[in-house]
C-alpha positions in Angstrom: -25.0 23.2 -192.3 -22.2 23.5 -189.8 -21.2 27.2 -188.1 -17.8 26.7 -189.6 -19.8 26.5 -193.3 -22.0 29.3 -193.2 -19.5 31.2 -192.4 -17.2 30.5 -195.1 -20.3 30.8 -197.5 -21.3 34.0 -196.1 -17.5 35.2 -196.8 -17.4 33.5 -200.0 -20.8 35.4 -200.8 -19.2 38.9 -200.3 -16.0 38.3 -202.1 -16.7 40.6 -204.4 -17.8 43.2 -202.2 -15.1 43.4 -199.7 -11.1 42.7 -200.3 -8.6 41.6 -197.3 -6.8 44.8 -196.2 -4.0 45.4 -193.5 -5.7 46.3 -189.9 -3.6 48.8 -188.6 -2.5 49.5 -184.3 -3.4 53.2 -184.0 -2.7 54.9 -180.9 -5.6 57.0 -179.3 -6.0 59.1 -176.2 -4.3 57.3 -173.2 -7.5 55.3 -171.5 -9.0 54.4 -175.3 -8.5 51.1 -176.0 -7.4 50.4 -179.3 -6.2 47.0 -181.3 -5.0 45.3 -184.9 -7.4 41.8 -185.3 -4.6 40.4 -183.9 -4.1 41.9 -180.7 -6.8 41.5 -177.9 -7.3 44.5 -175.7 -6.5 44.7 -172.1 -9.5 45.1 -170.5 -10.6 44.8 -166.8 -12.5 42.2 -166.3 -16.1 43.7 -165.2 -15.5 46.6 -168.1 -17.8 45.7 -171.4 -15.9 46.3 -174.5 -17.7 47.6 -178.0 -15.4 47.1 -180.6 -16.2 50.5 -183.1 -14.8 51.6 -186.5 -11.9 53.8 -186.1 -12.8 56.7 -188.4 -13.1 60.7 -188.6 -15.9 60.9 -185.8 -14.8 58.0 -183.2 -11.0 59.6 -183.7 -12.2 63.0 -182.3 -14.5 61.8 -180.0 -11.4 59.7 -178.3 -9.1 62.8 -178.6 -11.3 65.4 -176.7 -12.4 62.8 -174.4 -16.2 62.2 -175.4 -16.2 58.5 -176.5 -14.3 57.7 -173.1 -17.0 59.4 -171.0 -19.8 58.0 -172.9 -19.0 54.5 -172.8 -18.0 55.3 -169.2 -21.2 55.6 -167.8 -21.7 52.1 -168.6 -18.7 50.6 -167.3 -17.9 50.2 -170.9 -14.8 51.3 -172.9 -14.7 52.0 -176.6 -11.6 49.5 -179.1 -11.1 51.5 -181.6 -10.3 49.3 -185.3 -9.1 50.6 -188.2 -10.9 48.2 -190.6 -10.2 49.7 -193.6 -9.8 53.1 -195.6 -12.4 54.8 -197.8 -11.0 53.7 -201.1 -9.5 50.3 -200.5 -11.2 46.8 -199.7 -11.5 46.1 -195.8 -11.5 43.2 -193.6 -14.8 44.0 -192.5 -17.2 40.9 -193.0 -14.5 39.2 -191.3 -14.4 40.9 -188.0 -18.3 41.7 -188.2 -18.5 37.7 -188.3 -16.2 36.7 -185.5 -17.3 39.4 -183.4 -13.9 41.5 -183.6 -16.5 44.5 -184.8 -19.3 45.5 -183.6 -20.5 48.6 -185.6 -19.7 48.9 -189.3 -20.4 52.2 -191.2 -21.1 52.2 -194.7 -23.5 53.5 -197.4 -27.1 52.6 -197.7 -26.4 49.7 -200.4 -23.9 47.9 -197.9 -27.0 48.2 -195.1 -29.0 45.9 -197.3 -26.4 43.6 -198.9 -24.3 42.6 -195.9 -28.2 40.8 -194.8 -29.0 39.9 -197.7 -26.0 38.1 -197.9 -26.3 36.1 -195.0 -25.4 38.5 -192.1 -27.5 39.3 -188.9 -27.2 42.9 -189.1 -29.2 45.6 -187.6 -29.9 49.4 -188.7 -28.9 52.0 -185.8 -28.4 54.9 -188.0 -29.0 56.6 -191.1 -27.9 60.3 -191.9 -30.2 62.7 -194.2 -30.3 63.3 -198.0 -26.4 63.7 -199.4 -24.6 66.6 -201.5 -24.9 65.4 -205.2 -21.2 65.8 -205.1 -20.3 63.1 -202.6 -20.0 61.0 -205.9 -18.9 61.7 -209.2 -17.4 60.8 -212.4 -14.0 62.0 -213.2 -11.5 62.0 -216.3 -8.2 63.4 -216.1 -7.8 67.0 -216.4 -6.1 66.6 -220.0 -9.0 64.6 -221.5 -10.6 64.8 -224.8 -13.9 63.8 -223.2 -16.2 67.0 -222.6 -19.7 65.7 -222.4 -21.0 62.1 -220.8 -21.8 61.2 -224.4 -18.3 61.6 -225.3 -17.4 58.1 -223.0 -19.0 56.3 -225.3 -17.0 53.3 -226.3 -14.3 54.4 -223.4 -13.6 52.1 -220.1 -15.2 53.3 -216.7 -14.0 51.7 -213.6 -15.5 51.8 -210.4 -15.7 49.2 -207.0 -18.7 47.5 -208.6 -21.0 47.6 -204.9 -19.6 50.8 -203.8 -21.4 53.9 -203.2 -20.0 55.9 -206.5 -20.7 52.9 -208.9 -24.7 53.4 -207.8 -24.5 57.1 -208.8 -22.7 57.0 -211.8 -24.6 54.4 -213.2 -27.7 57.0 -212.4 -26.6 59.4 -213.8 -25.2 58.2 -216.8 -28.2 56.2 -217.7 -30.3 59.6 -217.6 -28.0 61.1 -220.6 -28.4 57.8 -222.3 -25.6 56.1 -221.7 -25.0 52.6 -220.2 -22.3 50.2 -218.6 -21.9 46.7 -219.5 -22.6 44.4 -216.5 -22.9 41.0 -215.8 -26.5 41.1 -217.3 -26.2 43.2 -220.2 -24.3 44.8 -222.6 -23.7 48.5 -222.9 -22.0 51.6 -224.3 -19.2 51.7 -221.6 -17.1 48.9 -220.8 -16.8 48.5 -217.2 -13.6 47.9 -214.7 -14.0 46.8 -211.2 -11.1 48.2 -209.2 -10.6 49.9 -205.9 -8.6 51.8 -203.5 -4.8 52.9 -204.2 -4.8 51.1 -207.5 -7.4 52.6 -209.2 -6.1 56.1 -208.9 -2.5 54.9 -209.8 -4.4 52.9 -212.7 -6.3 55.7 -213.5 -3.3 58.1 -213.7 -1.4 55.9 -216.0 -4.5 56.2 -218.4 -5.9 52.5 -218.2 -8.9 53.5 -218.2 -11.1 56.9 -219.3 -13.5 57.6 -217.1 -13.8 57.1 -212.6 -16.4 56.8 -210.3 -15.5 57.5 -207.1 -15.8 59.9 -203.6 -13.2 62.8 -203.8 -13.3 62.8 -200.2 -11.1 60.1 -199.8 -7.7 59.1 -198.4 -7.0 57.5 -202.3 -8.6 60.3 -204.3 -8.7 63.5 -202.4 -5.1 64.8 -204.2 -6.5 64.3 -207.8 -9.0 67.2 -206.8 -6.5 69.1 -204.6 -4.3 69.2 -206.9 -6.5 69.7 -209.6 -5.5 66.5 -212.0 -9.3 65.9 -212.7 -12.3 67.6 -214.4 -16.1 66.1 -213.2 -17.9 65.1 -216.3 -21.1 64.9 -213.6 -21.9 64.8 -210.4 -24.8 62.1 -208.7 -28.5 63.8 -209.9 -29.9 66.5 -207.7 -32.8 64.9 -205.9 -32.0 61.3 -207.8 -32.1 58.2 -206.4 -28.7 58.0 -205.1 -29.0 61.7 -203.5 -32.4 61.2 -201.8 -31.8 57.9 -200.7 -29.1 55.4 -201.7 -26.5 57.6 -201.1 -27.2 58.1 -197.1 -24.4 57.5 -194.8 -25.6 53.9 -192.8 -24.3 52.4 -189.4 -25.3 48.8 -188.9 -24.1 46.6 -185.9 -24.3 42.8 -185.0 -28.0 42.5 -184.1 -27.2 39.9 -181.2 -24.6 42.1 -179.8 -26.7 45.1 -180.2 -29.7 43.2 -178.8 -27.6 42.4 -175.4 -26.1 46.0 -175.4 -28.4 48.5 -176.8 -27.1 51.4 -174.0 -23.4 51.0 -175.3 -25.1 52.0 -179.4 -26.7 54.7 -177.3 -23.4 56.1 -176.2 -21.6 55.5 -179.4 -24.5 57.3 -181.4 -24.3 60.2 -178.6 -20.0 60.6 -178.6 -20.7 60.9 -182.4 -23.8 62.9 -182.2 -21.2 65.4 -179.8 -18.6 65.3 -183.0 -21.2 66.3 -185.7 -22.1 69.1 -183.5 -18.8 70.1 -182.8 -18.1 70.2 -186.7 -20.9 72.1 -187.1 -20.6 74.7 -185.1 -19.2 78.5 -185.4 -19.0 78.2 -189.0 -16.6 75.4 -189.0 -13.8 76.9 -187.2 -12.8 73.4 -185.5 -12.5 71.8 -188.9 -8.5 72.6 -189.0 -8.1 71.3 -185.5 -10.2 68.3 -186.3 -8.3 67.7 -189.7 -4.8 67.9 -186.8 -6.1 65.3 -185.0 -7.9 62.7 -188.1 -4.4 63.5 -190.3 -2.7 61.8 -187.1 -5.0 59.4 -186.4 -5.8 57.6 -190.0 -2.3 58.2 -191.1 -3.1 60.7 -194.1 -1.4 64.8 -195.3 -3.6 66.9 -193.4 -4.3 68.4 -196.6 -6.3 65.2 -197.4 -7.6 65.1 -193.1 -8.7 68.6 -194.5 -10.6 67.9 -197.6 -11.9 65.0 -196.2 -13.9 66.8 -193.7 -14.8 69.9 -195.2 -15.4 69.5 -199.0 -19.0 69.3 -200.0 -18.0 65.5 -201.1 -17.4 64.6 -197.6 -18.8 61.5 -196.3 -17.0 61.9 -193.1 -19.9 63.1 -190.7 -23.9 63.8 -191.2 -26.7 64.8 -189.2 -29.0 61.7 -188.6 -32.7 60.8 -189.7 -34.3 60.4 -186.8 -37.8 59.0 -188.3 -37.4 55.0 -188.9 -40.1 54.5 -191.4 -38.4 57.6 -193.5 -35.2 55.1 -193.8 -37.3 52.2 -194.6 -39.4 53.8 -197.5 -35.9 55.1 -198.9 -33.8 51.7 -198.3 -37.1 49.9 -200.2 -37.2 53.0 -203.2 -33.7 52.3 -203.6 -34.0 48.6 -204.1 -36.7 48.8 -206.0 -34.9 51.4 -208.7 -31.9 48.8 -208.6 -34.3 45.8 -209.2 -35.9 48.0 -212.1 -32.8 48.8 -213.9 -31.6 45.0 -213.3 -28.6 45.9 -211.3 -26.6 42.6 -211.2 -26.0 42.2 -207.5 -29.3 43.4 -206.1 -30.9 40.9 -208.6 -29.1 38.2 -207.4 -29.6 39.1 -203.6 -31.9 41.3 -202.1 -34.3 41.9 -199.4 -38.0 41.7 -198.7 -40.4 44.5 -197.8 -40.6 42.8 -193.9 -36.8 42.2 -194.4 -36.1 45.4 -194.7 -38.7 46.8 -192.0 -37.2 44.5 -189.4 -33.3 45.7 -190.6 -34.5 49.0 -188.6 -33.7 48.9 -184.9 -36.2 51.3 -184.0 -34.8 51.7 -180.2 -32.3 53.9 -181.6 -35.0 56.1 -183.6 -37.5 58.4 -182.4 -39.9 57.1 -179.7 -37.7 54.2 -178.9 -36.3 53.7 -175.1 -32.3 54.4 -176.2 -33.6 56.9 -178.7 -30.8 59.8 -179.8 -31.7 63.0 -181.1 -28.9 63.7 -183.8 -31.4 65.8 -186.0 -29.8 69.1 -187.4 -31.3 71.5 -184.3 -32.7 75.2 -185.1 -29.1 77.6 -184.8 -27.2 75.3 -185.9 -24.5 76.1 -188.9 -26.2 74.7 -191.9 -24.0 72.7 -194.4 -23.2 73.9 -197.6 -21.0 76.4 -199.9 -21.9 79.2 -197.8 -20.0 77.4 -194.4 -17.8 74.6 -195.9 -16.1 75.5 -199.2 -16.2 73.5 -202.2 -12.9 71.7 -203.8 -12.4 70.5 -206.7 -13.3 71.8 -210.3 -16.5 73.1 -211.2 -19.0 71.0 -212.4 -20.3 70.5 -215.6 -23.8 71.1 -216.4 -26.3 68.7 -218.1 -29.9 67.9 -218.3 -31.1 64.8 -216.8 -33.2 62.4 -217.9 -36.2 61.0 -216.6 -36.9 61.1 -212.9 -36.5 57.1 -211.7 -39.3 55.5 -210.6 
């Protein structure tokens, strides 16, 4: 099969995973280079490039300078793409395929189904166990619905291989109620939509129920400006919240192969941000909402939520223990393959797939190793330092513990 062919059947493959969206030019601190697909960077000629996702973390680093000097002591420089927004499709396979993108950063499920699908990916990073709250399922704050059970026979829409789709369908299974899928029937009919037009869809009442991040550029309003109630949250200590629902960074395994000190100094300009974050009780968060709000294009309202809402998907401490990611990325197929999750049973990944996914340079005892670990005196996560937005949760019993 022909280069030109694998690529268009990797790309056909992930169709329903990613949609074409707009790259956008954003302009960074003066010596970060930055770029649309279209536009090649102006680099010097002996300077290495790494083309990074433009995001909340590589945005600060580039504003106070970090990302520069990091990638500087490698002759490198950092181009900064903005490849897509948390709610709407991206361009991403694309420019991870042509080698316009070096480093993508998704959830856990995207880790193992960009490989699966064909890509030659490689695990750098993985961050800890998440906030149940980072996904939930919503109805509008004027709904009849009270109670999970209450959806029966109603419409639930999601993006059917993002992150929220995995926890609803977790959580709704344990109070006994199911989604129709490809494979089965089930008490919820399902709507695959994404982005900007599943919150206006939403809001127009086309469908009941929505699965989705609150922290994001597309839904963060609906919970600041209180348009929502959450019928539930992911499980405490599920499946998605121990494991499917980490944070993931994944790079081109040939590129990352060739330049394994440039991931270092990406994972330490971000590993600088977390801190940064963290620290003094989260008194940077408003200047680091300033400087996101600019960069990404978004109300600094929504910069604001975005970072410091327990929802937020926007920065993590890391996992620094290798075989800890592993066992979680294989529980977390497993659980899919043993509730016959339609796209994990049509592609998915070995046992020795998934341990060789793991660049283990980048994790403990490896030579370009990083400790981003959440160090003793640091400020802890959590309602105590970052509030909590949105409406309060309902409260339910959950079913069986997955396998």
């Amino acid at each position: 099969m022909s280069t030109l062919k694998r690529t268009t059947s990797r790309m056909g493959n992930l169709v329903v995973v990613l949609v074409v969206s707009t790259i956008a030019l954003m302009a960074m601190a003066d010596d970060t280079v930055t770029k649309g697909a279209a536009l090649p960077p102006k680099v010097a000629g002996k300077a290495r490039l790494a083309h990074v996702p433009l995001m909340e973390t590589t945005a600060i680093a580039a504003q106070k300078g970090w990302l520069q000097e990091e990638f500087a002591k490698y002759n490198a420089k950092a181009d900064l793409v903005l490849s897509s927004s948390y709610g709407g499709g991206a361009t991403v396979a694309a420019l991870l395929d042509r080698g316009d993108l070096h480093i993508v950063s998704l959830m856990m499920n995207m880790s193992m189904q960009y490989p699966a699908q064909g890509f030659d990916t490689t695990v750098i990073w993985g961050s800890t166990v998440v906030n149940p709250r980072r996904a939930q399922t919503i109805v509008l704050a004027d709904s009849d619905i009270r109670s999970v059970s209450e959806l029966k026979g109603k419409t639930l829409a999601a993006s059917v291989l993002s992150c929220p789709y995995y926890a609803s369908m977790e959580a709704l299974r344990a109070q006994g109620v199911t989604v129709d899928n490809d494979l089965q029937k089930g008490d919820l009919r399902f709507v695959n939509i994404s982005g900007a037009a599943a919150t206006s869809a939403f809001l127009s009442g086309r469908f009941e129920g929505f699965a989705l991040h609150p922290a994001s550029s597309t839904t963060a309003s609906l919970f600041i400006q209180d348009q929502i109630r959450t019928l539930t949250t992911a499980i405490p200590n599920g499946i998605y919240v121990t494991s499917g629902g980490r944070s993931m960074q994944f790079a081109s395994r040939p590129w990352a192969r060739e330049n394994p000190d440039l991931v270092k100094a990406y994972l330490t300009a971000q590993d600088r941000v977390v801190r940064w974050l963290a620290a003094d009780k989260g008194a940077h968060l408003d200047e680091a909402a300033t400087i996101t709000s600019r960069a990404l294009r978004l109300p600094k309202a929504v910069a604001l939520f975005a970072l410091k809402d327990q929802s937020e998907t926007a920065w993590n401490f890391g996992e620094t223990d290798a075989n800890v990611l592993v066992g979680h990325m294989k529980k977390f197929q497993a659980y899919q393959l043993s509730v016959k999750d339609p796209t994990f049973t049509k592609a998915h990944l070995t046992d020795k797939q998934i341990e060789a996914l793991i660049d283990r340079r980048f994790f403990a005892g490896g030579e370009y190793f990083v400790d981003v670990r959440e160090k003793p005196g640091t400020s802890p996560k959590g309602a105590s330092v970052l509030p909590s937005g949105g409406p309060t949760i309902a409260t339910w019993t959950p079913g069986p513990s997955p396998p």
